[in-house]
gemmi code that builds the backbone of each chain (N, CA, C; Angstrom):
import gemmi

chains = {
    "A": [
        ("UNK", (247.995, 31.274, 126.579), (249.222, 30.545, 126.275), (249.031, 29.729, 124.992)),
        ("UNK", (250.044, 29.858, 123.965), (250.064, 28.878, 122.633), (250.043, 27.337, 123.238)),
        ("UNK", (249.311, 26.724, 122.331), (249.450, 25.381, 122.643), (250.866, 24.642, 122.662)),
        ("UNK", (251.239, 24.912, 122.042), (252.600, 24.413, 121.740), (253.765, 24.718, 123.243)),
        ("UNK", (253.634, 25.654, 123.439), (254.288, 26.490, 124.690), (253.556, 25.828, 125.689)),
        ("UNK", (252.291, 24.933, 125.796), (251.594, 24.722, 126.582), (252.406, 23.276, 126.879)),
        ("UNK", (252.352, 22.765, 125.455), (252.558, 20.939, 125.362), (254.128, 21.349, 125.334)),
        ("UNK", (254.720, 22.240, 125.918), (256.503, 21.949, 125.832), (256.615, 22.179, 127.805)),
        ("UNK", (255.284, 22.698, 128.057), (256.089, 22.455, 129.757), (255.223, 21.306, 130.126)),
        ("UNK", (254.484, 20.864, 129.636), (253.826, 19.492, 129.405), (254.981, 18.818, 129.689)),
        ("UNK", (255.738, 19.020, 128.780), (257.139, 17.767, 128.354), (258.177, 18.206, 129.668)),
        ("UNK", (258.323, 19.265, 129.984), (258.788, 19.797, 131.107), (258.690, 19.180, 132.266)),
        ("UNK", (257.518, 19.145, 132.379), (256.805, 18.806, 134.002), (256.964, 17.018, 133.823)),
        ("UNK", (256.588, 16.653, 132.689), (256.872, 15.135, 133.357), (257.742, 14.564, 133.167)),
        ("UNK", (259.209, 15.419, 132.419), (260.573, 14.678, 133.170), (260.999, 14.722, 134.394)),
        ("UNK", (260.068, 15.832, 135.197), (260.072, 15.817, 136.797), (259.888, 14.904, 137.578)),
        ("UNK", (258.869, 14.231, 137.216), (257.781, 12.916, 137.531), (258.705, 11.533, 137.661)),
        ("UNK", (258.660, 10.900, 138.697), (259.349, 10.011, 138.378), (258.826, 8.816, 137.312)),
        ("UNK", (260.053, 8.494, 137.067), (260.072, 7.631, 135.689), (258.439, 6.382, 135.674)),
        ("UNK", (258.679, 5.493, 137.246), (257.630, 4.643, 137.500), (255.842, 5.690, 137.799)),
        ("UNK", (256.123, 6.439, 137.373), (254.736, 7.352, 137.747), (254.312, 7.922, 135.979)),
        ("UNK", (255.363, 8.625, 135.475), (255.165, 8.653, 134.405), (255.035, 7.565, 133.449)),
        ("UNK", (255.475, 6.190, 133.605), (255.071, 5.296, 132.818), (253.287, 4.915, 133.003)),
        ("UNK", (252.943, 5.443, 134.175), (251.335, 5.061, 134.252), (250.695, 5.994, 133.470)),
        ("UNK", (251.365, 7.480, 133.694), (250.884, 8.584, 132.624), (250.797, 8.350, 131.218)),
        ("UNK", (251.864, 7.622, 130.793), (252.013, 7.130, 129.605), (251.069, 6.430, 129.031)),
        ("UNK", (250.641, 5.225, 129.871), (249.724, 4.537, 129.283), (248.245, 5.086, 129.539)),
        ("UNK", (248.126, 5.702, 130.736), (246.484, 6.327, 130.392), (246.495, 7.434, 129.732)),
        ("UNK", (247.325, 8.297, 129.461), (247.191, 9.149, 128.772), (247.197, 9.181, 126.857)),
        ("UNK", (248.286, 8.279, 126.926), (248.727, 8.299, 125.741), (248.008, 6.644, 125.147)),
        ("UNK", (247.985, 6.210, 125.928), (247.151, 5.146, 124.757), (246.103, 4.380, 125.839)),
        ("UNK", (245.879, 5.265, 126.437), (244.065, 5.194, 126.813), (243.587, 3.759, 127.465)),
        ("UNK", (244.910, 3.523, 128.006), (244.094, 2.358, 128.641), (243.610, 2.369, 130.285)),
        ("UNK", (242.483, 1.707, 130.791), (241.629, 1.584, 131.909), (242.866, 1.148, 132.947)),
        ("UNK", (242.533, 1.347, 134.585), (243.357, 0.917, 135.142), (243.671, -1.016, 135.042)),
        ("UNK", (243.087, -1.562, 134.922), (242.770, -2.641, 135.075), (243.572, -3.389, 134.022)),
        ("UNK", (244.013, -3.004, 132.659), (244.746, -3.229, 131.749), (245.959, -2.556, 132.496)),
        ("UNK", (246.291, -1.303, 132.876), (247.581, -1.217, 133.454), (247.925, -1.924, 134.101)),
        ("UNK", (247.159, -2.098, 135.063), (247.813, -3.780, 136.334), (248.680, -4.955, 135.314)),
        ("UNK", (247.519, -5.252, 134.355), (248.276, -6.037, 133.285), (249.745, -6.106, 132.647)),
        ("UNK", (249.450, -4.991, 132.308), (250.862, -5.197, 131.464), (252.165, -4.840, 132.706)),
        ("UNK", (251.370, -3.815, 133.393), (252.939, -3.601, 134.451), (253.049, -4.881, 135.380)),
        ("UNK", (252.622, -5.781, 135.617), (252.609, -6.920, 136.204), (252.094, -6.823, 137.774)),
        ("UNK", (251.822, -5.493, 137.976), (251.215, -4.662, 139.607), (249.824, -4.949, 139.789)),
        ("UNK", (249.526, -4.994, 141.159), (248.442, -5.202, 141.479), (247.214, -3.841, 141.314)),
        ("UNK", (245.834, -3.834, 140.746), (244.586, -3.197, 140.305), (245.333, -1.927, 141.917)),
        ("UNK", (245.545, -2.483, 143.046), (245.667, -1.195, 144.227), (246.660, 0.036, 143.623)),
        ("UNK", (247.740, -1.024, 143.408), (249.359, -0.799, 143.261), (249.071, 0.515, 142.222)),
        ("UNK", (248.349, 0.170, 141.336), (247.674, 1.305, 140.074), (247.595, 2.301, 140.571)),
        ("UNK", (246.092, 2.206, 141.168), (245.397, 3.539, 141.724), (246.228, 4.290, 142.312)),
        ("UNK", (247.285, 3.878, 143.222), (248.184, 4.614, 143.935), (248.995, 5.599, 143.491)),
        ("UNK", (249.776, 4.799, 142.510), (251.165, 5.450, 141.408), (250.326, 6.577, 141.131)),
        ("UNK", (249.154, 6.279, 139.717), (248.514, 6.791, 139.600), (247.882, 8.256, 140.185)),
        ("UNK", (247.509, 8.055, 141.246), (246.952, 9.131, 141.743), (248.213, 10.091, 142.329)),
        ("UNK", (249.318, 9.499, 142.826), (250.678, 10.197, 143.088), (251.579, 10.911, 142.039)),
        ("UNK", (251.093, 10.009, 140.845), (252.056, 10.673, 139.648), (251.349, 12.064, 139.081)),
        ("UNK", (249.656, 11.834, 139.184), (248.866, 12.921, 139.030), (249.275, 14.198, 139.838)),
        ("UNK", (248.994, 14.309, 140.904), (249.343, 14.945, 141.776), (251.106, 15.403, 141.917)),
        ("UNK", (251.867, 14.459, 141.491), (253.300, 15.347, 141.300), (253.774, 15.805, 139.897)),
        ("UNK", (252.616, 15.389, 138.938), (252.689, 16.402, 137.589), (252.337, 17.986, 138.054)),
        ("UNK", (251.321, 17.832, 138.491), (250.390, 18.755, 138.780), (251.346, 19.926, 139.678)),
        ("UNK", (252.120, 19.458, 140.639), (253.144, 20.046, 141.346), (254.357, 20.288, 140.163)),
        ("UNK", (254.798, 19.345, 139.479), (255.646, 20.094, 138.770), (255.404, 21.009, 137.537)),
        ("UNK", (254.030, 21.088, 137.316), (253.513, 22.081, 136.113), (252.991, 23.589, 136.845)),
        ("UNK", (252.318, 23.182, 137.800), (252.225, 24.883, 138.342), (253.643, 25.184, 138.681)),
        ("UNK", (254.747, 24.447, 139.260), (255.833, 24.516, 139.237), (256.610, 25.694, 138.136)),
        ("UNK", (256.132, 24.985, 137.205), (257.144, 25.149, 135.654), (256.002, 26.661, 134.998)),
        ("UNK", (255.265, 27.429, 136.207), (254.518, 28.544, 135.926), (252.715, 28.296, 135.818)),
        ("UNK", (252.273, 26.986, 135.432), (251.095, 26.469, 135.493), (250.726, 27.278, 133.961)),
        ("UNK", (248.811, 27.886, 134.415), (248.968, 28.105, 132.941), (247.871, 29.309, 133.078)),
    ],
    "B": [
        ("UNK", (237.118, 17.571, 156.041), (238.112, 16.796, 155.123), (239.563, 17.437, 155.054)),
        ("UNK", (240.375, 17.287, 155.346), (241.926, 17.886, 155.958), (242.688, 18.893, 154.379)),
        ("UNK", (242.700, 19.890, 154.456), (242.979, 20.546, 153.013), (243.877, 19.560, 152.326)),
        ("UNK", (244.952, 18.664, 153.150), (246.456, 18.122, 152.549), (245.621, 17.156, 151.804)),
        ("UNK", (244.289, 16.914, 152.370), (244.062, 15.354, 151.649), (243.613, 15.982, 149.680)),
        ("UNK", (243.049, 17.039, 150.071), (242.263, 17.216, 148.823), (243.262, 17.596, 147.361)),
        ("UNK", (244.283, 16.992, 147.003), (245.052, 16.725, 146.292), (244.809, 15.583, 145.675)),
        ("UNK", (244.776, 14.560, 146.613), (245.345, 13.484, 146.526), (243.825, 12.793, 146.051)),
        ("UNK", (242.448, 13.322, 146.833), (241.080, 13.332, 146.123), (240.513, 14.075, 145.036)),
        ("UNK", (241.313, 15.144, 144.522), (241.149, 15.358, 143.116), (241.547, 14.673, 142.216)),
        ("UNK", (242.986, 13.914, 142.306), (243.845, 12.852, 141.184), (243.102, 11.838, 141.096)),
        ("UNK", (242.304, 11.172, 142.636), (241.555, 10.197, 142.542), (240.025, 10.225, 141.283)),
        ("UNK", (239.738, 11.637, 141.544), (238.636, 12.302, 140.975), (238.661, 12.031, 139.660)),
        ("UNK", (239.833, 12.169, 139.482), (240.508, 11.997, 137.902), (240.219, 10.613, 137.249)),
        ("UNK", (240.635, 9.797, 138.183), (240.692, 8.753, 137.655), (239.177, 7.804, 137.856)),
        ("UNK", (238.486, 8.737, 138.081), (236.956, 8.105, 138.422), (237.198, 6.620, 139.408)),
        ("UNK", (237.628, 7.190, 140.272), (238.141, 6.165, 141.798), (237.278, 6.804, 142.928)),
        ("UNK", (236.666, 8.043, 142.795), (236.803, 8.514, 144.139), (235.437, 7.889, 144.926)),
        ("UNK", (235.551, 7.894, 145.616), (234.043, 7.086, 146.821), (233.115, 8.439, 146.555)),
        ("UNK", (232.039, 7.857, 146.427), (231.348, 8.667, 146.600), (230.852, 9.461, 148.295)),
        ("UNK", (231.327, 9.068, 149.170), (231.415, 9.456, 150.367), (232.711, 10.674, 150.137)),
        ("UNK", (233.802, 10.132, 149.739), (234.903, 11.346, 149.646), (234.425, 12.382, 148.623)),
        ("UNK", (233.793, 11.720, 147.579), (233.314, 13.083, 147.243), (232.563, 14.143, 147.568)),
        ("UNK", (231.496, 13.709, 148.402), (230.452, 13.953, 148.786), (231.285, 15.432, 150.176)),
        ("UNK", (232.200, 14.838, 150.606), (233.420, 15.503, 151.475), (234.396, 16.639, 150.918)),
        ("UNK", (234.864, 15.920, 149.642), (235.878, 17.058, 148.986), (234.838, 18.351, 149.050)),
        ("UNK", (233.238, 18.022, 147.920), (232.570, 19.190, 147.691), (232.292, 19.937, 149.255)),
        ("UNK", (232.186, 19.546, 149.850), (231.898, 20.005, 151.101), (232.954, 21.082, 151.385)),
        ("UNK", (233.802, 20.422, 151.472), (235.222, 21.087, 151.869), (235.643, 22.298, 150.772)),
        ("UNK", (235.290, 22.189, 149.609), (236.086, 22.906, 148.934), (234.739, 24.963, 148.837)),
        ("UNK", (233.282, 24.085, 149.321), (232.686, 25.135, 149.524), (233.117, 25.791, 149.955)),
        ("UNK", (233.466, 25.354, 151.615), (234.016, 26.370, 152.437), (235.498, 26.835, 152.525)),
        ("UNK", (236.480, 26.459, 151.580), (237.778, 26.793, 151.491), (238.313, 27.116, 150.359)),
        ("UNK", (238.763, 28.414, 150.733), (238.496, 29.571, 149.291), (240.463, 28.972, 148.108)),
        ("UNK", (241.424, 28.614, 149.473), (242.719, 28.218, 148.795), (242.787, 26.857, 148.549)),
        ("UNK", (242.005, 25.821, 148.780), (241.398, 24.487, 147.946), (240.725, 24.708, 146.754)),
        ("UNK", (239.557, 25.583, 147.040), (239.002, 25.835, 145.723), (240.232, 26.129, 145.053)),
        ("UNK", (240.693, 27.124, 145.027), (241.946, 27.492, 143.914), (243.079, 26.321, 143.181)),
        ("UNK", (243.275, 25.362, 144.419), (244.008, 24.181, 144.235), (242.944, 23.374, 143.103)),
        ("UNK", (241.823, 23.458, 143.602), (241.274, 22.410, 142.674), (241.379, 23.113, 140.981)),
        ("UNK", (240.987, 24.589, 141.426), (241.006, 24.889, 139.590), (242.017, 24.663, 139.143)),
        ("UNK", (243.497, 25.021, 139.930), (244.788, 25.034, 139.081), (244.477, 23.117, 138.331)),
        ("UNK", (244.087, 22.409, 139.960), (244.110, 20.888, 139.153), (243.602, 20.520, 137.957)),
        ("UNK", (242.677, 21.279, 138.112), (241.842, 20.978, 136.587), (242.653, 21.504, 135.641)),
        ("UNK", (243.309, 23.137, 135.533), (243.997, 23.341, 134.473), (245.205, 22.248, 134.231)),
        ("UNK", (246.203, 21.688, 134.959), (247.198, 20.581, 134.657), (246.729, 19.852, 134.433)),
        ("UNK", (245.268, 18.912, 134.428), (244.935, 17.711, 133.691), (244.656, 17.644, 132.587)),
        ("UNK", (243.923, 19.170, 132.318), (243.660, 19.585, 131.034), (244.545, 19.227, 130.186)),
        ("UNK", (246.110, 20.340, 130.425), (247.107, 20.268, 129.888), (247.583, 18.972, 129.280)),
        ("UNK", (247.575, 17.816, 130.602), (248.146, 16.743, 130.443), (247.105, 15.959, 129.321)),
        ("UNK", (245.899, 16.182, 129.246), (245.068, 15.301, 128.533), (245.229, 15.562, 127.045)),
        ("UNK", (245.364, 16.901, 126.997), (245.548, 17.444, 125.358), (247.217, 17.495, 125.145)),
        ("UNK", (247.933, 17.869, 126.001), (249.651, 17.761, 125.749), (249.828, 16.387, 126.097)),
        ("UNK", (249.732, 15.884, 124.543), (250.232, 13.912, 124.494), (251.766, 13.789, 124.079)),
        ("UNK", (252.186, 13.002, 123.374), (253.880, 12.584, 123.488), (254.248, 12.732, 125.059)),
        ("UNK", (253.658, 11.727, 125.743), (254.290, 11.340, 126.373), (255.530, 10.523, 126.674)),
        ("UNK", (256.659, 10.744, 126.782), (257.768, 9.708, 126.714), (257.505, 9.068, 127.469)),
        ("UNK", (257.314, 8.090, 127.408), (257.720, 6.977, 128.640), (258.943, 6.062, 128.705)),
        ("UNK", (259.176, 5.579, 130.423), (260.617, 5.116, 129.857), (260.925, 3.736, 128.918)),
        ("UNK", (262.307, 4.125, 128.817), (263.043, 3.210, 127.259), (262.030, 1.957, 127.242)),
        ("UNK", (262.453, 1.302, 128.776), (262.515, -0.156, 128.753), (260.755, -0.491, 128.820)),
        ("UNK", (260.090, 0.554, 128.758), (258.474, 0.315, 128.847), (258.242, -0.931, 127.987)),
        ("UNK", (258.404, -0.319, 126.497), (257.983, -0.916, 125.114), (258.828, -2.646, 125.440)),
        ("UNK", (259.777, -2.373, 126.046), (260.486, -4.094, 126.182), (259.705, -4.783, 127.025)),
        ("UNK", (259.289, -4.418, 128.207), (258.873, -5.232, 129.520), (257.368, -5.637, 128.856)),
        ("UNK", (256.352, -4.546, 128.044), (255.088, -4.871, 127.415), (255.293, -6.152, 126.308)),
        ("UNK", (256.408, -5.993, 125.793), (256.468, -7.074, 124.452), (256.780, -8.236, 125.223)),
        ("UNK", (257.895, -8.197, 126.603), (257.986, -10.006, 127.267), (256.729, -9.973, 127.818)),
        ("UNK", (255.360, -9.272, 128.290), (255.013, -9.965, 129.158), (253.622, -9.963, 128.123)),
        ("UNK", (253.548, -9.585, 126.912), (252.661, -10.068, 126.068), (252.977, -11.554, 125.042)),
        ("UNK", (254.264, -11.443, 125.466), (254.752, -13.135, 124.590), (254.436, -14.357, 125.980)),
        ("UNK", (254.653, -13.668, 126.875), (254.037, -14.584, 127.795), (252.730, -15.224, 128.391)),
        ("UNK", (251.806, -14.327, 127.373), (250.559, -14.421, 127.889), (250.318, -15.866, 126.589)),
        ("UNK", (249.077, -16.277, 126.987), (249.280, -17.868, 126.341), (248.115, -17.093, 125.178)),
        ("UNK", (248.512, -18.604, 124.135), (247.468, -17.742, 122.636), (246.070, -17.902, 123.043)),
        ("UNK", (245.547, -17.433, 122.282), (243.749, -17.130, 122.658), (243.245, -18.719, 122.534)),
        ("UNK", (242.780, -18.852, 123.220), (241.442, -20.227, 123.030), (241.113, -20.152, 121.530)),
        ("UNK", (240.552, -21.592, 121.170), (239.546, -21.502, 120.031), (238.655, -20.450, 120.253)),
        ("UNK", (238.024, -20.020, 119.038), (236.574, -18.933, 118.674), (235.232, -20.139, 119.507)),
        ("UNK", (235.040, -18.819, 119.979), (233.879, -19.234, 121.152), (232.486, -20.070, 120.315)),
        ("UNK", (232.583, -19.825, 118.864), (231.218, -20.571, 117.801), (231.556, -22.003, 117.961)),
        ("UNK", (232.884, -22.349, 118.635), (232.918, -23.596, 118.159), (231.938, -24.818, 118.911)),
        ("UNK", (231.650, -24.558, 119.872), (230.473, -24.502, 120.789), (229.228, -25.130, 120.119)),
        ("UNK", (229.024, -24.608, 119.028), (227.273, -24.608, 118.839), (227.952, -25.601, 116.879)),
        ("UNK", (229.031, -24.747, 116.524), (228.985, -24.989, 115.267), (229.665, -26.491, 115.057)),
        ("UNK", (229.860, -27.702, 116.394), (230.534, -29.036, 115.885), (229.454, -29.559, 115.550)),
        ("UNK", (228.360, -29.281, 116.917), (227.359, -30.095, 116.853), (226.482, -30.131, 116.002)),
        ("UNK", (226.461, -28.618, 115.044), (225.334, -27.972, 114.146), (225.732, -29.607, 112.938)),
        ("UNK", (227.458, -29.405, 112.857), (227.796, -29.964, 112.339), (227.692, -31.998, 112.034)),
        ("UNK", (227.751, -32.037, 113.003), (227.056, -33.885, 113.109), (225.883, -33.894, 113.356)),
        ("UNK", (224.879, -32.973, 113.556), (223.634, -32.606, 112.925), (223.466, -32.954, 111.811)),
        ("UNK", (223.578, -32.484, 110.951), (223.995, -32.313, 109.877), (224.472, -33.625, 108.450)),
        ("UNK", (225.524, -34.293, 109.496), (225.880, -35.400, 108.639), (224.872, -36.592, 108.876)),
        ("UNK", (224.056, -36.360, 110.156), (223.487, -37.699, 111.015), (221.890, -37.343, 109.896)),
        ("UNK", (221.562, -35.921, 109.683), (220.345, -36.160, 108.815), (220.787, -36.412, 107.223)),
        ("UNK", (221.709, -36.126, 106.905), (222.094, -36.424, 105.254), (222.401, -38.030, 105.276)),
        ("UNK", (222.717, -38.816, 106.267), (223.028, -39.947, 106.176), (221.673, -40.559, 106.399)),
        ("UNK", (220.771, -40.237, 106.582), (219.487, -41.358, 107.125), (218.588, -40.724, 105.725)),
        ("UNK", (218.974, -40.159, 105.397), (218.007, -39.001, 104.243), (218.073, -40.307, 102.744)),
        ("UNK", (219.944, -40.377, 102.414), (220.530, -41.051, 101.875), (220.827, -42.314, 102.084)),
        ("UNK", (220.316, -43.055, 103.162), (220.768, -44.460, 103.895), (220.404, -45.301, 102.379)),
        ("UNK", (219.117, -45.491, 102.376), (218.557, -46.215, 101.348), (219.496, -46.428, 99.621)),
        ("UNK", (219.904, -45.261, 99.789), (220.688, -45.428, 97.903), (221.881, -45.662, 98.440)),
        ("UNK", (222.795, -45.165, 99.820), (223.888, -45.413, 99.628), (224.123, -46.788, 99.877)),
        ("UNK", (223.033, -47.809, 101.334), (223.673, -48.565, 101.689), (222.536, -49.578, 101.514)),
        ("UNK", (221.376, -49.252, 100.586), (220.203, -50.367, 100.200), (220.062, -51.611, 99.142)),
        ("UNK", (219.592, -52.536, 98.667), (219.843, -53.544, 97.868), (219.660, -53.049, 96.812)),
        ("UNK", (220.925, -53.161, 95.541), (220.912, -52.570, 94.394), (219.896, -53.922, 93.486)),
        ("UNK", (219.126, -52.595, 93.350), (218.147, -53.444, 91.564), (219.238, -53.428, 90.230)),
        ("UNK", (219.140, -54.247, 90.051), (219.858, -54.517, 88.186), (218.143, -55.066, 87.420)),
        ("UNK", (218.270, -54.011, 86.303), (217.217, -55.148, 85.225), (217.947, -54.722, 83.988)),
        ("UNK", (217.497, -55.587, 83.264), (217.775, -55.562, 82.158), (217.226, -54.855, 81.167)),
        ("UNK", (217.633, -54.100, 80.115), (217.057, -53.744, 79.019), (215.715, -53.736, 78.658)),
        ("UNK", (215.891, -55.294, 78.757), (214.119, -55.762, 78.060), (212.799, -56.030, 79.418)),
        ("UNK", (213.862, -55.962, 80.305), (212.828, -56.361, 81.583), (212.321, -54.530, 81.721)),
        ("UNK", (213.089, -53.241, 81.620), (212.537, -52.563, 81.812), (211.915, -52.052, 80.809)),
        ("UNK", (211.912, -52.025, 79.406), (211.036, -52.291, 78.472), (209.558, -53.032, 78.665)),
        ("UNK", (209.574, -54.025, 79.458), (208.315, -54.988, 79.695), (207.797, -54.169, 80.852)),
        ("UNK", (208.435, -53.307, 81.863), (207.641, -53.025, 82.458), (206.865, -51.553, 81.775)),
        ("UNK", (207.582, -50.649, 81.065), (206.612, -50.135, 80.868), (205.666, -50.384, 79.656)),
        ("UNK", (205.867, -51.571, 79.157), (205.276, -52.198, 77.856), (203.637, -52.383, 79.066)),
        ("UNK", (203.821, -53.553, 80.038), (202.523, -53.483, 80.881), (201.956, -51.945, 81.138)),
        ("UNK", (202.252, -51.337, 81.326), (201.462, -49.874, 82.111), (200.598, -49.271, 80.768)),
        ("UNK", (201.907, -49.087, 79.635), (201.349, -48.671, 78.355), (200.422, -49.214, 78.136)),
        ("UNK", (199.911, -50.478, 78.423), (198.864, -51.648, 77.950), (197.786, -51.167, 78.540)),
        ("UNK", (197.952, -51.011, 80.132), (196.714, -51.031, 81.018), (196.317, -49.653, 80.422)),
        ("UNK", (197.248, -48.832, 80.039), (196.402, -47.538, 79.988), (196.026, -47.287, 78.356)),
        ("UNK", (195.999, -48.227, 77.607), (195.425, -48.409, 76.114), (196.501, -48.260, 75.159)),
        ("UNK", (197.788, -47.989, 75.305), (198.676, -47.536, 74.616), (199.619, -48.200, 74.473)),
        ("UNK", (199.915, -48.388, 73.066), (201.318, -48.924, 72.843), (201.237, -50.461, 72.714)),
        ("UNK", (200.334, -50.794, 72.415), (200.156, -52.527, 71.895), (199.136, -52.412, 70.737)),
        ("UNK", (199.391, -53.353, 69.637), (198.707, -53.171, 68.636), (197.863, -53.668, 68.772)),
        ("UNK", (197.175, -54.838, 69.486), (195.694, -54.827, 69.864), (195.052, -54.332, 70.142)),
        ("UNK", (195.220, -52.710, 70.550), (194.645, -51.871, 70.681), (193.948, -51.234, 69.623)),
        ("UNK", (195.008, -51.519, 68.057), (194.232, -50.766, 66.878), (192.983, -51.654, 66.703)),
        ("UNK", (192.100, -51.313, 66.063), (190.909, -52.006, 65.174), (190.111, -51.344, 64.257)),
        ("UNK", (189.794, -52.582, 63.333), (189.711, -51.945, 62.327), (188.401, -50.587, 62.443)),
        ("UNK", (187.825, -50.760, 63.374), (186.878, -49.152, 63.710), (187.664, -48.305, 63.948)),
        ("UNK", (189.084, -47.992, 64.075), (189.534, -46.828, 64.263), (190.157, -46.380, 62.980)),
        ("UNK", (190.380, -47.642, 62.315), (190.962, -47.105, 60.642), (189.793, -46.451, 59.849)),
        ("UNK", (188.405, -46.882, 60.464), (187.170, -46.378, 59.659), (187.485, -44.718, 59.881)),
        ("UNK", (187.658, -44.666, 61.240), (187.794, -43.499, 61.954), (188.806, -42.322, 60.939)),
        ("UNK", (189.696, -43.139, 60.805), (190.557, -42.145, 59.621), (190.563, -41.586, 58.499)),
        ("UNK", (189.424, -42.885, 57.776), (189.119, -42.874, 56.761), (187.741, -41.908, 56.575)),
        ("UNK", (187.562, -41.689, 57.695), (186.634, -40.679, 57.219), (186.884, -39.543, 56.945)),
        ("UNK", (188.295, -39.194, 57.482), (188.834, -37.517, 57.055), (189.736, -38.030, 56.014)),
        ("UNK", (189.690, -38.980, 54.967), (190.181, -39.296, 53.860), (191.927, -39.695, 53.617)),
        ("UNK", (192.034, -40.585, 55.352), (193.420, -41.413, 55.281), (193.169, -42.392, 54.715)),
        ("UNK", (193.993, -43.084, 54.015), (193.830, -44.335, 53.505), (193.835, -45.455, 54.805)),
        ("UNK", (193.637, -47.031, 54.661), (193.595, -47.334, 55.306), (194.740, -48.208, 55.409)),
        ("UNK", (195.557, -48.346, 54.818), (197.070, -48.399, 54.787), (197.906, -47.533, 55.910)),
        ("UNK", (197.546, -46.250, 55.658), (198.580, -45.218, 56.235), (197.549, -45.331, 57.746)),
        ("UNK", (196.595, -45.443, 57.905), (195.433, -45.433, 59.475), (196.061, -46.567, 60.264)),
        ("UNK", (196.353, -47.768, 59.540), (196.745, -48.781, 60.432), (198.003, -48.336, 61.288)),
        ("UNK", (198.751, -47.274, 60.911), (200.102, -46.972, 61.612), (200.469, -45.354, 62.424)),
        ("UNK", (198.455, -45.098, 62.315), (198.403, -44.118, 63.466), (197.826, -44.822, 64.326)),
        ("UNK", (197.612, -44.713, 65.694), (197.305, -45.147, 66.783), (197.019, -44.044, 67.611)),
    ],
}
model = gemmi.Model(1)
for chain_id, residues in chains.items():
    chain = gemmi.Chain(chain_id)
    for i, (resn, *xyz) in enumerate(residues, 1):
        res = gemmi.Residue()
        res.name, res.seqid = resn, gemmi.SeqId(i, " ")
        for name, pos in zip(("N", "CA", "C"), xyz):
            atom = gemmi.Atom()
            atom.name, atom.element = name, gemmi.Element(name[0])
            atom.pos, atom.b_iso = gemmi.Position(*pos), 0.0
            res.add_atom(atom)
        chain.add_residue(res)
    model.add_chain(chain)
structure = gemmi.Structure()
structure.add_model(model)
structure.setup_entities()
């Protein structure tokens, strides 16, 4: 698969995601920050993280094999 | 380890959360289960994806809620040197002031002209120099032997 075709069901799969799950994606993915800084800025507790987190993972993951996987 | 869970312990996996007891479980589990194993590779291929496919949108109001709750955070403390560098500092003034006590805050000498003239007029003396009692006429002989007059000898010394 082209990368590009790769990073467009990328974009696919996490308008699936809900919005509060993808904003955690956002920040560890895209600007790399530790959970512990996420607690921070989202005003949520270090648990509250891990949770979203591991749920938003897991329903990307469902909506990208979804969207054909790879 | 229940197949439903091992989803939810790969994302953890991800996020370098997982116990090492659950891990120790997932691997267990995924030895012996040939459609977990498969779950786990697809997982790995979507993280992949997600790690190298960046632009992530996130929503609108993200960038707003980060900017109020970074204006809310209070400004940084002073720089942590300040610690070592007040005291370095009245260190500092407490030895230049005792160094200097004497000229800045000691009894000023005044002499005069001629008084410090007289003093080194005495020293010059003790040490043969600089008083004309010192010439005699054996030292004009002295000159006169390499053929000074004794005119011009009286006014070497």
């Amino acid at each position: 698969m082209l990368k590009r075709e790769r990073n467009l069901r990328v974009q696919q799969a996490l308008q699936k995601v809900k919005p509060k799950y993808r904003e955690g994606l956002a920040l560890r993915f895209e600007l790399d920050l530790n959970l512990q800084e996420m607690a921070q800025i989202q005003g949520i507790s270090l648990g509250t993280v891990k949770s979203r987190m591991s749920r938003g993972l897991k329903a990307f993951h469902r909506a990208y094999q979804a969207l054909g996987g790879e | 380890m229940r197949c439903r869970k091992v989803e939810k312990c790969l994302a953890e996996q991800k996020l370098g959360i997982l116990s090492p007891g659950k891990k120790e479980a997932l691997d267990a589990h995924l030895v012996k289960c040939a459609a977990c194993r498969q779950v786990a590779e697809e997982f790995t291929r979507s993280m992949t994806a997600l790690s190298e496919g960046t632009d992530i949108d996130p929503p609108q109001d993200l960038v707003q809620r980060i900017l109020r709750r970074v204006a809310r955070e209070p400004e940084p403390s002073a720089p942590r040197y300040w610690w070592w560098i007040a005291p370095a500092l009245v260190g500092a003034v407490v030895i230049m002031l005792v160094l200097y006590m004497p000229a800045i805050f000691g009894p000023r000498i005044h002499m005069t002209e001629r008084e410090v003239l007289a003093g080194y007029a005495e020293n010059l003396e003790l040490l043969g120099f600089g008083s004309t009692e010192v010439y005699s006429e054996d030292d004009a002989s002295d000159y006169e032997e390499f053929g000074i007059p004794s005119e011009v000898a009286k006014l070497l010394i």
